[in-house]
C-alpha positions as CSV (number, residue, x, y, z in Angstrom):
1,X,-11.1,-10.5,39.3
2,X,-12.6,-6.8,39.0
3,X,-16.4,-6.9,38.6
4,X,-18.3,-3.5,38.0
5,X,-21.3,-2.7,39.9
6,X,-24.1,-0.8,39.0
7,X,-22.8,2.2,40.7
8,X,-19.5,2.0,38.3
9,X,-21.7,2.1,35.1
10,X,-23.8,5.2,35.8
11,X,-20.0,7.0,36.7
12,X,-19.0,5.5,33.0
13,X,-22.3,7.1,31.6
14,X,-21.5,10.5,32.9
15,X,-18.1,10.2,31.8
16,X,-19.6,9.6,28.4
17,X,-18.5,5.5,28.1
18,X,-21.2,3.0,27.7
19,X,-22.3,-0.3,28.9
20,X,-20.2,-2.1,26.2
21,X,-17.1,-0.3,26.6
22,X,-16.5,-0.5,30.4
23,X,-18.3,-4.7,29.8
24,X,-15.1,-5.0,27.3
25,X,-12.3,-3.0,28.7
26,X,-12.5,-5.0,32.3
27,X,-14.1,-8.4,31.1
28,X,-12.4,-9.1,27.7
29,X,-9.1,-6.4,27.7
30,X,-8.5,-7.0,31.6
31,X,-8.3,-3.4,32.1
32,X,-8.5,-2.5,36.3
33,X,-11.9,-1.0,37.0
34,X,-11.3,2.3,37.9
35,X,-9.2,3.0,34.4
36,X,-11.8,1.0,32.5
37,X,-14.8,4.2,33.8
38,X,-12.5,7.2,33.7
39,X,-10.7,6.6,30.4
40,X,-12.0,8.8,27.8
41,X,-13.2,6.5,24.5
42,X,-10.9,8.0,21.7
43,X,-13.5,9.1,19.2
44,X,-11.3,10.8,16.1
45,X,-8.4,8.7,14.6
46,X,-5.4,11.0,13.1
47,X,-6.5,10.1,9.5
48,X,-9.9,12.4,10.3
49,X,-8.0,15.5,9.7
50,X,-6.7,14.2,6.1
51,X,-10.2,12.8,5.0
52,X,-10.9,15.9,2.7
53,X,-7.4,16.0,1.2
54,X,-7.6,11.9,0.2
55,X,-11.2,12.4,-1.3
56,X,-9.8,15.8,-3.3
57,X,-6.3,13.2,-4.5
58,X,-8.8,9.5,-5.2
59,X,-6.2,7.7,-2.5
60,X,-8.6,5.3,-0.8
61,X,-7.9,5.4,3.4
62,X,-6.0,1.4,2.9
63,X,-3.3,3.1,0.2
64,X,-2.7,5.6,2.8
65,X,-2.3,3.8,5.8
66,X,-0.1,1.6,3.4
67,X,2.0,4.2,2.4
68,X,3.0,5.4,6.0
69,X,3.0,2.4,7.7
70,X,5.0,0.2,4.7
71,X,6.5,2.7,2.7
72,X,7.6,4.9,5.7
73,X,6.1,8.3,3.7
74,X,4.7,11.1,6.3
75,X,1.0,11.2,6.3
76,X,1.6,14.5,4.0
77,X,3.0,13.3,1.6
78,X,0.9,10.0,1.5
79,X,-2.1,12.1,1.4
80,X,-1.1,14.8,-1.5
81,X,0.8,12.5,-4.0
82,X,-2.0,11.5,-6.5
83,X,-2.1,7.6,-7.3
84,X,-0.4,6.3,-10.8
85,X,-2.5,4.7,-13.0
86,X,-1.5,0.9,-14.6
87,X,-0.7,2.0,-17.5
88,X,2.0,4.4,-15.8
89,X,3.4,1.6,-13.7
90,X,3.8,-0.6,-16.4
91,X,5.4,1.7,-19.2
92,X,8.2,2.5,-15.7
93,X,10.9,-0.1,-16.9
94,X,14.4,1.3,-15.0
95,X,18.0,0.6,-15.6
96,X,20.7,2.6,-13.7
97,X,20.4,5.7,-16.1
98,X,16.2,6.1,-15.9
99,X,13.6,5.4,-18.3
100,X,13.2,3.8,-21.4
101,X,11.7,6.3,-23.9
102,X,9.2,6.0,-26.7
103,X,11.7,6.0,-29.6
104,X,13.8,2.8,-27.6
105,X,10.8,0.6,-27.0
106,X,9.0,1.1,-30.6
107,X,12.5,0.2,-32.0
108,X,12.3,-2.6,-30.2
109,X,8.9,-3.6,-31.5
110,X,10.3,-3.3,-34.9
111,X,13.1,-5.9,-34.1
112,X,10.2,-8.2,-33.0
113,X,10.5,-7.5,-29.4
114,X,7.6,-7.7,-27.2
115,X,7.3,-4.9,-24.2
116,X,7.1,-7.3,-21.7
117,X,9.9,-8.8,-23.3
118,X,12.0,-5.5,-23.5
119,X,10.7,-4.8,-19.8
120,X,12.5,-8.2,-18.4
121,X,15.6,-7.9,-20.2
122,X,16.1,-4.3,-18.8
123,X,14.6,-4.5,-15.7
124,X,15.0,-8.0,-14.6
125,X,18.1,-9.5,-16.2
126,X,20.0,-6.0,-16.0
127,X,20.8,-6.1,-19.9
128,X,22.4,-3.2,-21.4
129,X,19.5,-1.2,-23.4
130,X,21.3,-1.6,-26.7
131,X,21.2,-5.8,-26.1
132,X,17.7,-5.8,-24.8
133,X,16.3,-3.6,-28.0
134,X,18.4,-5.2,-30.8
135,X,18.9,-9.2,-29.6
136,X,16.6,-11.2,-31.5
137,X,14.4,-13.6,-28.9
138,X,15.6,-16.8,-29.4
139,X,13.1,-19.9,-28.8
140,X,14.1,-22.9,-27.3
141,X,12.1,-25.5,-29.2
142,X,12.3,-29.5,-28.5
143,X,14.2,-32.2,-31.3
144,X,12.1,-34.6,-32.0
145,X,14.1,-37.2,-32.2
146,X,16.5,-36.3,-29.7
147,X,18.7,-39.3,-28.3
């Protein structure tokens, strides 16, 4: 076991680590005492440079990370493309040609489609646009004397 005497800490302080760095790095991390004093504490994470740019674009610092670490995007990109609001995610409903437009889904409204309804059929179930804007939505409803 590596203990740290008194002389270890003041070489710590004038290497600018404190008490409860050098206490943690060889008590709690197991770190070897002469790494634990010499290593420098890293102050500035890489997201410090890309602060300003996520304020300026409203991404919060959790989207970002997010968006590097699980979506695999370069901290650029993850930092410049603005965020989508709800309303834009949920008006997204792709087949294999693209988007639905505004004519398609308030045709469908008129056939007594619902959007979430429309947005299953085309997104979900695959249905051909046509299908999923003209099919009428058939309830299932129970007999009541079924046998």
């Amino acid at each position: 076991m590596n203990y740290v005497t008194e002389e270890d800490f003041q070489k710590a302080k004038a290497n600018g680590i404190d008490y409860m760095n050098v206490y943690n790095r060889v008590y709690n991390l197991g770190w070897e005492v002469d790494r634990a004093i010499t290593t420098p504490i890293k102050k500035e994470s890489f997201i410090a440079k890309y602060r300003p740019i996520l304020q300026q674009h409203g991404i919060s610092e959790a989207m970002f990370y997010s968006r590097i670490y699980q979506l695999g995007w370069d901290p650029e990109k993850a930092a410049t493309t603005p965020r989508r609001t709800m309303s834009e995610i949920s008006r997204k409903i792709w087949d294999n040609k693209g988007c639905l437009t505004e004519s398609q889904i308030k045709q469908a409204a008129e056939n007594g489609i619902k959007h979430s309804t429309l947005s299953s059929r085309v997104y979900r179930y695959k249905w051909p646009i046509e299908r999923a804007i003209t099919e009428p939505v058939h309830y299932n409803r129970r007999r009541k004397n079924a046998q």
